[in-house]
MIZAMAR-477966 format. One record per atom (N, C-alpha, C): residue number from 1; atom name; x, y, z. Coordinates in nm, 2 decimals. Layout:
<pts>
[pt NUM; CA; [X; Y; Z]],
...
</pts>
This chain:
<pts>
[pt 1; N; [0.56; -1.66; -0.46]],
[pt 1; CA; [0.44; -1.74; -0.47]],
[pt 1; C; [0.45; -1.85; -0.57]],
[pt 2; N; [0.40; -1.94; -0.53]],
[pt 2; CA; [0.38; -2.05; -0.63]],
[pt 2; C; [0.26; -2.11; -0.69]],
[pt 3; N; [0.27; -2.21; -0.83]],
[pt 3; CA; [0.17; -2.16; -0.92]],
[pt 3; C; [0.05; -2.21; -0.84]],
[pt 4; N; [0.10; -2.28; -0.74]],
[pt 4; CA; [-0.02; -2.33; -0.66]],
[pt 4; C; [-0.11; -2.26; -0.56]],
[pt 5; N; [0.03; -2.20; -0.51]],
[pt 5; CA; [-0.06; -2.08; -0.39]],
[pt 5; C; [-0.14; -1.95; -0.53]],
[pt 6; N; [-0.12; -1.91; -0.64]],
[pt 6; CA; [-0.19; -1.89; -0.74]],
[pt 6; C; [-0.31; -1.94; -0.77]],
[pt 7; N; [-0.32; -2.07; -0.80]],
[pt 7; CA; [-0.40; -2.13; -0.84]],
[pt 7; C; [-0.55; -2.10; -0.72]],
[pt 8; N; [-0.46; -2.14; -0.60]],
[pt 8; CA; [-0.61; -2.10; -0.48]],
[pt 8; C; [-0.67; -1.99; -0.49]],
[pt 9; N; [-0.55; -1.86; -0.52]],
[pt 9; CA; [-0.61; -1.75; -0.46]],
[pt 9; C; [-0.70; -1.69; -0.58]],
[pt 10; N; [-0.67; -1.75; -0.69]],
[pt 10; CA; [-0.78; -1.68; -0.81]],
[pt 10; C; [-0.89; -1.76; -0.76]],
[pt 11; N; [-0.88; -1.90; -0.74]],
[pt 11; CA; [-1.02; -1.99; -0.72]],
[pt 11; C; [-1.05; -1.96; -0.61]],
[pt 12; N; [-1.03; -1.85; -0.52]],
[pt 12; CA; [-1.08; -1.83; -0.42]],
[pt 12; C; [-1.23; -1.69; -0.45]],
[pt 13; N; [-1.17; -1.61; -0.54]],
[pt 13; CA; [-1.29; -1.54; -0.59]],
[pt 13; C; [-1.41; -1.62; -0.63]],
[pt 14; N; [-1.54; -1.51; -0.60]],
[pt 14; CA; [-1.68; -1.57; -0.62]],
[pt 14; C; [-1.67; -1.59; -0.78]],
[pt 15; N; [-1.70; -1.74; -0.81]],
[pt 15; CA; [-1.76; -1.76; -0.96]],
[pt 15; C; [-1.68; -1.83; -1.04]],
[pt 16; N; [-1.54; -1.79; -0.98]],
[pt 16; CA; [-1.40; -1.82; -1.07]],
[pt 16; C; [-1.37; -1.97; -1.11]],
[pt 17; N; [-1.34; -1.99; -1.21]],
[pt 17; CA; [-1.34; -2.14; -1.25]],
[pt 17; C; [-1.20; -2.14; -1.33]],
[pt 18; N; [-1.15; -2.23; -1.32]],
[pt 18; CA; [-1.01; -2.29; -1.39]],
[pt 18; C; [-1.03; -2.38; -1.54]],
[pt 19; N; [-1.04; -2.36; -1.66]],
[pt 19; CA; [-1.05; -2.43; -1.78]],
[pt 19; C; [-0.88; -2.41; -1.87]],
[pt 20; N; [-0.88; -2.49; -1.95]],
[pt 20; CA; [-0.72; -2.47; -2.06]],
[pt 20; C; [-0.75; -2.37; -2.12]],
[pt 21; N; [-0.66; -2.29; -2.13]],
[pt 21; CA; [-0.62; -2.17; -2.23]],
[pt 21; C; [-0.55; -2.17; -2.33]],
[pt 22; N; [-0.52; -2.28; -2.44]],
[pt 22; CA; [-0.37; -2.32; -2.52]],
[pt 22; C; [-0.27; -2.44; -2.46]],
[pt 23; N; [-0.16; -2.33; -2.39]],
[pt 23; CA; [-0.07; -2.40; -2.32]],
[pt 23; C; [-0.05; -2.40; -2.18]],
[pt 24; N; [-0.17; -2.28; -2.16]],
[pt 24; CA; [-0.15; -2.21; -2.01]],
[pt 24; C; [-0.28; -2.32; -1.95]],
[pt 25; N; [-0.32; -2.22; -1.84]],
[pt 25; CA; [-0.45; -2.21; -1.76]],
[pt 25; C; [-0.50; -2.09; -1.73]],
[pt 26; N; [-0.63; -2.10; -1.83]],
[pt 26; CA; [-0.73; -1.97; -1.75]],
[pt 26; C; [-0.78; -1.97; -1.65]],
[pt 27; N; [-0.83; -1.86; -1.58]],
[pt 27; CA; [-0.93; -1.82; -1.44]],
[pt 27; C; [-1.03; -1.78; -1.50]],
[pt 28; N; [-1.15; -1.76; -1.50]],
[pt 28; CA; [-1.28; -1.74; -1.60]],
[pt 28; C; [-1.35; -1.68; -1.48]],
[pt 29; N; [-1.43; -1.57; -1.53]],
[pt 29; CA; [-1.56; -1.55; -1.43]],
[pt 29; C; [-1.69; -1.53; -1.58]],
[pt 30; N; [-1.80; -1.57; -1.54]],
[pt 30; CA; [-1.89; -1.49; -1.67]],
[pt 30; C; [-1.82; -1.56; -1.79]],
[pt 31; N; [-1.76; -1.65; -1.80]],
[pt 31; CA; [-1.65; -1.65; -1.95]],
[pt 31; C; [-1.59; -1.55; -1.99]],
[pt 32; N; [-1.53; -1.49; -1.91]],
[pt 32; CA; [-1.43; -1.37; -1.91]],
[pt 32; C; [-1.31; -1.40; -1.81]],
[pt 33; N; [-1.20; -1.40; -1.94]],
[pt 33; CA; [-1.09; -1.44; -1.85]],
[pt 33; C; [-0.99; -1.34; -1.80]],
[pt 34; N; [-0.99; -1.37; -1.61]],
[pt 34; CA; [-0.92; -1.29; -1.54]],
[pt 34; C; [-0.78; -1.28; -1.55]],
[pt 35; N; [-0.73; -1.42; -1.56]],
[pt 35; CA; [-0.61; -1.43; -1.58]],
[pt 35; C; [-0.56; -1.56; -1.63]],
[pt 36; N; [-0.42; -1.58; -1.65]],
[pt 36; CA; [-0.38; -1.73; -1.71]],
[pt 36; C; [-0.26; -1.75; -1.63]],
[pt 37; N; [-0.20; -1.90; -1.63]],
[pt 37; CA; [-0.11; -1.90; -1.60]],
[pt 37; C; [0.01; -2.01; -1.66]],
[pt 38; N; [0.12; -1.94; -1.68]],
[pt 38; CA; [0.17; -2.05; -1.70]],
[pt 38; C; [0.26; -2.09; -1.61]],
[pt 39; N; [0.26; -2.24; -1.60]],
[pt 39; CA; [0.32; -2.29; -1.51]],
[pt 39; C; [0.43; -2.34; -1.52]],
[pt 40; N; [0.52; -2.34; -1.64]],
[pt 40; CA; [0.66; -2.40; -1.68]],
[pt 40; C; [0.75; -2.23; -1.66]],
[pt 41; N; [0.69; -2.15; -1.70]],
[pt 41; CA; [0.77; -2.02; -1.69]],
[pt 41; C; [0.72; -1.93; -1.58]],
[pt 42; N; [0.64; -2.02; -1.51]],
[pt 42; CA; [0.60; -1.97; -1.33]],
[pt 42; C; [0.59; -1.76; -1.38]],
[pt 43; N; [0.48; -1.77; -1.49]],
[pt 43; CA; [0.42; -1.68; -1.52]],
[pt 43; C; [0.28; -1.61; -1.52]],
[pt 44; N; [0.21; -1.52; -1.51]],
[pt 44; CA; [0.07; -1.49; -1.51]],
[pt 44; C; [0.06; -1.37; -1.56]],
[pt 45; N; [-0.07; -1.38; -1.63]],
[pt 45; CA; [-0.14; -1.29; -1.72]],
[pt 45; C; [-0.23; -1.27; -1.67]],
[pt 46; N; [-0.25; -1.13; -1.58]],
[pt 46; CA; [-0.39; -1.06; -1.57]],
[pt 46; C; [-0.43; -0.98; -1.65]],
[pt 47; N; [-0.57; -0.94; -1.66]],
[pt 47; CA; [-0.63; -0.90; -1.76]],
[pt 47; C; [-0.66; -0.76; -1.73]],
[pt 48; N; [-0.61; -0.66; -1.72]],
[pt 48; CA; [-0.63; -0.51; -1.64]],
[pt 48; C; [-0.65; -0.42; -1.74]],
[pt 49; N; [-0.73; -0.31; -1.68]],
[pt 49; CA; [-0.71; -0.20; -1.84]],
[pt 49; C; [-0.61; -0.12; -1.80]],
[pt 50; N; [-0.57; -0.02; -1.93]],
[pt 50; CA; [-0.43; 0.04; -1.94]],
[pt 50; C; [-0.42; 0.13; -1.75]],
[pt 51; N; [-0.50; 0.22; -1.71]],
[pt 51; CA; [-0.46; 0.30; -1.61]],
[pt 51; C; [-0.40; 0.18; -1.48]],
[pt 52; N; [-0.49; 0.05; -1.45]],
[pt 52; CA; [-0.44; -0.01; -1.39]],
[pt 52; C; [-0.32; -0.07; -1.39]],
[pt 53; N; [-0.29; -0.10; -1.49]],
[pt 53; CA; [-0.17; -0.16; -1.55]],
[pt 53; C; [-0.05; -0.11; -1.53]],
[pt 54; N; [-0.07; 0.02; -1.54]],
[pt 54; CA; [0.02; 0.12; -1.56]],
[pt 54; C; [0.08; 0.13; -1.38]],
[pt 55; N; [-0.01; 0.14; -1.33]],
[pt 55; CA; [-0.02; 0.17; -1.17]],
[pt 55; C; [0.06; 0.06; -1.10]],
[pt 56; N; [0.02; -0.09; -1.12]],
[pt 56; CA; [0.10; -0.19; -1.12]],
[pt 56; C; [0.20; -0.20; -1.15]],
[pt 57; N; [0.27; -0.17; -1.25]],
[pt 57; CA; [0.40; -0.13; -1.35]],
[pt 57; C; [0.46; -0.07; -1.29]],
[pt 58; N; [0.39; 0.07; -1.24]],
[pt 58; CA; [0.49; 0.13; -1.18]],
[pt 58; C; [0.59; 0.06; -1.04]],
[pt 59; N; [0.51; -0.06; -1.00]],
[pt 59; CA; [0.58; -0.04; -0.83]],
[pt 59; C; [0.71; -0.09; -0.88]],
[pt 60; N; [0.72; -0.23; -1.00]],
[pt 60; CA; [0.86; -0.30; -1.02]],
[pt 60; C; [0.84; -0.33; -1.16]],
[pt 61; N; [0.87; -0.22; -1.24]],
[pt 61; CA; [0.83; -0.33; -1.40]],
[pt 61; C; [0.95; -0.41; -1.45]],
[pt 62; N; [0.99; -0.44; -1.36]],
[pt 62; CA; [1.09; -0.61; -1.36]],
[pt 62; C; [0.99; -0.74; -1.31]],
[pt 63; N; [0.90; -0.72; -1.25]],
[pt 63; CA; [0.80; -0.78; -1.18]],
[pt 63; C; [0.71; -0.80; -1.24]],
[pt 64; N; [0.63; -0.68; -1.27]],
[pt 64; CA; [0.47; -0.69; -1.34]],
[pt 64; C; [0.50; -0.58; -1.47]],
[pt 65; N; [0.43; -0.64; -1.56]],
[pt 65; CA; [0.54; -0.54; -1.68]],
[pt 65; C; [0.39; -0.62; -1.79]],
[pt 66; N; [0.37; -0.48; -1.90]],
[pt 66; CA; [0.28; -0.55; -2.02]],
[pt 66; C; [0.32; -0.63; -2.09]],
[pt 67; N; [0.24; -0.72; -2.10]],
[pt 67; CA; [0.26; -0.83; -2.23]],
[pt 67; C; [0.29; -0.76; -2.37]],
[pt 68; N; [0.45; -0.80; -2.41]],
[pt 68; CA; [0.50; -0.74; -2.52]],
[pt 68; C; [0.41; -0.75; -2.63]],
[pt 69; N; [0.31; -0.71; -2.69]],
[pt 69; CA; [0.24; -0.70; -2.80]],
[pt 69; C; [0.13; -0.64; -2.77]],
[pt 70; N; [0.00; -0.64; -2.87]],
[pt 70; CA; [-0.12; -0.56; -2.90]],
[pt 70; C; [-0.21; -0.61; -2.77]],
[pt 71; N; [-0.17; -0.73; -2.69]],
[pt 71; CA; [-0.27; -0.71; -2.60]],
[pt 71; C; [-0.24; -0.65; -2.47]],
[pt 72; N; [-0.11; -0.65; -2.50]],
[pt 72; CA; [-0.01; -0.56; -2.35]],
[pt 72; C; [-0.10; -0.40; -2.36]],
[pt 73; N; [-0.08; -0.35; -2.49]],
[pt 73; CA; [-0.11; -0.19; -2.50]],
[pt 73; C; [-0.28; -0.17; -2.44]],
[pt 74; N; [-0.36; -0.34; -2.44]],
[pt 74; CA; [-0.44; -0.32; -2.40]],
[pt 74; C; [-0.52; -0.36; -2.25]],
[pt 75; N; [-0.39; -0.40; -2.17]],
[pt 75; CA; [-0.35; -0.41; -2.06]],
[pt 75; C; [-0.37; -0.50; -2.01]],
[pt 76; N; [-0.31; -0.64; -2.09]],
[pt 76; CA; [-0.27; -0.79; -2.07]],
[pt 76; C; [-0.13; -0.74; -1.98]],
[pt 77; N; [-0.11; -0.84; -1.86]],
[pt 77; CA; [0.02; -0.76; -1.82]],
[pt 77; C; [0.06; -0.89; -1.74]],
[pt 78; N; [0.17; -0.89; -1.75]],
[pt 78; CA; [0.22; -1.05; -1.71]],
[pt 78; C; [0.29; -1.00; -1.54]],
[pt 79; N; [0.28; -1.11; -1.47]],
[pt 79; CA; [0.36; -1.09; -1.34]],
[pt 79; C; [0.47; -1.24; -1.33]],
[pt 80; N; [0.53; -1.21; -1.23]],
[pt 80; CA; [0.67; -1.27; -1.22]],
[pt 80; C; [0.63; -1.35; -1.11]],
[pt 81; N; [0.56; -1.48; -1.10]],
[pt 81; CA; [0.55; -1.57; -0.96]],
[pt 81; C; [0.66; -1.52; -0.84]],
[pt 82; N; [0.73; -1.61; -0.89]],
[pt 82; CA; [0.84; -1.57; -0.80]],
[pt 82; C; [0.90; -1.46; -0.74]],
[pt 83; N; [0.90; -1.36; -0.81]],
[pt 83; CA; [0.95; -1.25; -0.74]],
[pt 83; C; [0.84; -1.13; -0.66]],
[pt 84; N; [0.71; -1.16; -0.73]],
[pt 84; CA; [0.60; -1.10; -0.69]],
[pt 84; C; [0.58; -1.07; -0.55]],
[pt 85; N; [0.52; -1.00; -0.51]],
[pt 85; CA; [0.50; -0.97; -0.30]],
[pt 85; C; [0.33; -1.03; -0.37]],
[pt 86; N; [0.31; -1.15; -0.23]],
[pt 86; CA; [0.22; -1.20; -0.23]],
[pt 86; C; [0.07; -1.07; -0.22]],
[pt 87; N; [0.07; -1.02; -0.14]],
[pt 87; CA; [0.00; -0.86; -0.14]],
[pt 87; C; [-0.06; -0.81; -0.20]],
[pt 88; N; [0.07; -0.82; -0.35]],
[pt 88; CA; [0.11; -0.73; -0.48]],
[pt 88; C; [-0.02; -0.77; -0.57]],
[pt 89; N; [0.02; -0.93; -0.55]],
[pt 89; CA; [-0.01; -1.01; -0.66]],
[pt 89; C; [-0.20; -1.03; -0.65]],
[pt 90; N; [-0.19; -1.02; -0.50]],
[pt 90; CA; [-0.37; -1.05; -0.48]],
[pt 90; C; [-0.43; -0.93; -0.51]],
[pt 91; N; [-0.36; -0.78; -0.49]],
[pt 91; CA; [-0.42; -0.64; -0.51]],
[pt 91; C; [-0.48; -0.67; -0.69]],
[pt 92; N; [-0.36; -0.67; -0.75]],
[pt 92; CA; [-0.36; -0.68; -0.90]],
[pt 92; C; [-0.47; -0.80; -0.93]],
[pt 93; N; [-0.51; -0.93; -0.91]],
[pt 93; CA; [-0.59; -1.03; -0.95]],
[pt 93; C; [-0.71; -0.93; -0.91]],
[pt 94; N; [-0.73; -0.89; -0.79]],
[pt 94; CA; [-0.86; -0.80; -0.73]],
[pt 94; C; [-0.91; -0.75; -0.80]],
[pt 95; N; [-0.80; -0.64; -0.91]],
[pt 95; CA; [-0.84; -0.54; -1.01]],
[pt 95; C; [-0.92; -0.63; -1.11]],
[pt 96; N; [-0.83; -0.72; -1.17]],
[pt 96; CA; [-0.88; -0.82; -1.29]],
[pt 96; C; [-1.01; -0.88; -1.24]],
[pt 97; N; [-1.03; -0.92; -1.16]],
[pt 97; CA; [-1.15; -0.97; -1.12]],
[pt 97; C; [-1.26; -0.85; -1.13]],
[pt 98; N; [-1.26; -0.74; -1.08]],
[pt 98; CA; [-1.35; -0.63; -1.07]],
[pt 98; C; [-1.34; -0.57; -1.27]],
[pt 99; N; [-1.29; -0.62; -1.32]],
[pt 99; CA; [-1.28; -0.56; -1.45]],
[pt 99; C; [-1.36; -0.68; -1.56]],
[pt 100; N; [-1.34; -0.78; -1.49]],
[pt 100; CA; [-1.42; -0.88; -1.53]],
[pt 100; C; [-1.56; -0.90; -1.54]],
[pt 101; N; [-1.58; -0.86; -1.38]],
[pt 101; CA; [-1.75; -0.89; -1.34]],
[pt 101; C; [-1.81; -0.71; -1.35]],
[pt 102; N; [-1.73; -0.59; -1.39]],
[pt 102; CA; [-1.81; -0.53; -1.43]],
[pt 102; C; [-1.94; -0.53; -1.51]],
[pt 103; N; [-2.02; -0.41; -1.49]],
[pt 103; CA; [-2.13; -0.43; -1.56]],
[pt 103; C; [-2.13; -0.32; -1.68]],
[pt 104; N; [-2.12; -0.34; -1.83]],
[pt 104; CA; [-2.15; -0.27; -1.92]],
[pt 104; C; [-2.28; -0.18; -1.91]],
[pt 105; N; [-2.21; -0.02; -1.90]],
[pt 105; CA; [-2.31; 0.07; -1.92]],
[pt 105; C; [-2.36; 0.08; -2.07]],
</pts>
């Protein structure tokens, strides 16, 4: 996949908006961001909690694997553009989006 066929399919969720994140690009819903991407290391950061993450991980964690530090354990989890199954990659943004627009009990 590329950062562009990315780019559509986050902005293709209801609400989702594209703003700077640093060096990346965020996907926002609510001002909650679903994911980022960077586009020099054709990289992405969804924003999942640990069980989902984990679940993802499991299919290729060469592929979709935690973000090495304190926000990985909290299930920042980066995917691999390129080697991703397009499928893969819309299942996992799906999650992040539904973890996004939850509603605080």
């Amino acid at each position: 996949m590329s950062a562009e066929d990315f780019r559509k399919l986050a902005l293709s969720f209801e609400g989702v908006s594209e703003q700077p994140h640093f060096e990346r690009t965020s996907f926002r819903v609510n001002n909650k961001i679903v994911a980022t991407l960077d586009v020099k290391q054709q990289l992405v950061c969804l924003m999942l909690d640990e069980i989902q993450q984990s679940v993802f991980c499991a299919f290729d964690s060469s592929v979709i694997y935690p973000v090495p530090n304190k926000w990985g354990k909290k299930g920042a989890t980066y995917v691999e553009l390129k080697r991703v199954r397009k499928d893969m990659l819309r299942d996992a943004l799906n999650e992040a989006y539904k973890k996004a627009t939850a509603r605080k009990s």
